[in-house]
N, C-alpha and C positions, 0 to 999 in steps of 0.2 A: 469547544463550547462557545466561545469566544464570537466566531467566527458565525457559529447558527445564530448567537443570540443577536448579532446586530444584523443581519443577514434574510433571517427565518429560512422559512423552504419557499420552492418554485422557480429556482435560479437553475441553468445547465450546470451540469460538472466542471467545466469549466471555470466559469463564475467561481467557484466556492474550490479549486487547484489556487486561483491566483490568490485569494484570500489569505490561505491557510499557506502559500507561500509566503507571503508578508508577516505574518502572524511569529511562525516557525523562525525564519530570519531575528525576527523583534527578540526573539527570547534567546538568540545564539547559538544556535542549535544547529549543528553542520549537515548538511540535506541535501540532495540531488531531488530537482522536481522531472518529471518523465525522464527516467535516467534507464536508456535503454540494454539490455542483460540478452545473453544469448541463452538458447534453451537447449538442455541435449538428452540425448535420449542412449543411452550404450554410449556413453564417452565418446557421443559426435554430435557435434553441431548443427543443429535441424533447422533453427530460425532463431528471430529474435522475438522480444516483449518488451515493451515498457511499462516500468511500472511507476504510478503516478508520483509516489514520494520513496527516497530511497533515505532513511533517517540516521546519520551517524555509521552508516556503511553496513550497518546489522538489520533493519526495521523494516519490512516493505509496508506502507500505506498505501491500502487503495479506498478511491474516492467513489462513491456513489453521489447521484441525485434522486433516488427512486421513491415514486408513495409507499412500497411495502419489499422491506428484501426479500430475497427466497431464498431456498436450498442451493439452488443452481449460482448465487453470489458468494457464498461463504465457501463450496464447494471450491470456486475459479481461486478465489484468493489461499486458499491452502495448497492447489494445485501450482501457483506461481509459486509458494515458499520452497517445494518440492521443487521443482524447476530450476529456482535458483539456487540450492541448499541455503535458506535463511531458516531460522528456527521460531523466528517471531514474524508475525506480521500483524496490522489491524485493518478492518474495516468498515470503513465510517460513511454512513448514508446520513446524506442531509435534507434528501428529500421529504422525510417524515413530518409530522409536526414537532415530534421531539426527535433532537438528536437521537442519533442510535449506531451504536458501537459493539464491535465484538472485537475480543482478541483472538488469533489465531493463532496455531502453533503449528511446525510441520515437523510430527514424531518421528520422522527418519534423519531427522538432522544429526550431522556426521558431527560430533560434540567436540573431535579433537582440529575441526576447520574453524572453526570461532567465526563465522561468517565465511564468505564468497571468498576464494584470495583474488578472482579475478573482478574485485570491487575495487581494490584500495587504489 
């Protein structure tokens, strides 16, 4: 919130990654910014993804700049939690006039991995 209110909208995603790196950092907060994860499909390795905030080894953030999310945003970021077995994620577009935020959760998280072990 921080970050939009001095910020506003109109900036690339970019712009408003370094920010909210800064921000993140100020409060202590241990965080990988594009911290890139391999993706696998059948317990093989297909590619890789980065995802823009990686929070405390559990959290993936992803960053929007867009006038209006869609389907197809909220869709991509629960398909990365999937991807990566994380169980939380958030998506934050700052492109709007107001902040806008959703939490995401990816209901097939393996609950006895506590997160990635190929994060730590």
């Amino acid at each position: 919130m921080t970050v939009h209110s001095a910020l506003g909208n109109g900036f690339q995603e970019v712009i408003y990654q370094r920010a909210l790196e800064i921000e993140i950092a100020e409060q202590g907060i241990s965080f990988n910014r594009e911290y890139e994860m391999p993706i696998y499909y059948k317990n093989q390795q297909i590619g890789t993804r980065r995802v823009d905030f990686l929070v405390e080894g559990c959290v993936s953030v992803e960053l929007k700049a867009l006038v209006l999310l869609e389907d197809v945003h909220l869709a991509q970021a629960i398909n990365y939690l999937k991807a990566y077995d994380l169980e939380i994620g958030l998506l934050i577009n700052f492109g709007a006039r107001s902040l806008e935020f959703k939490r995401v959760q990816n209901k097939k998280f393996r609950q006895k991995n506590q997160g990635n072990p190929q994060i730590k």
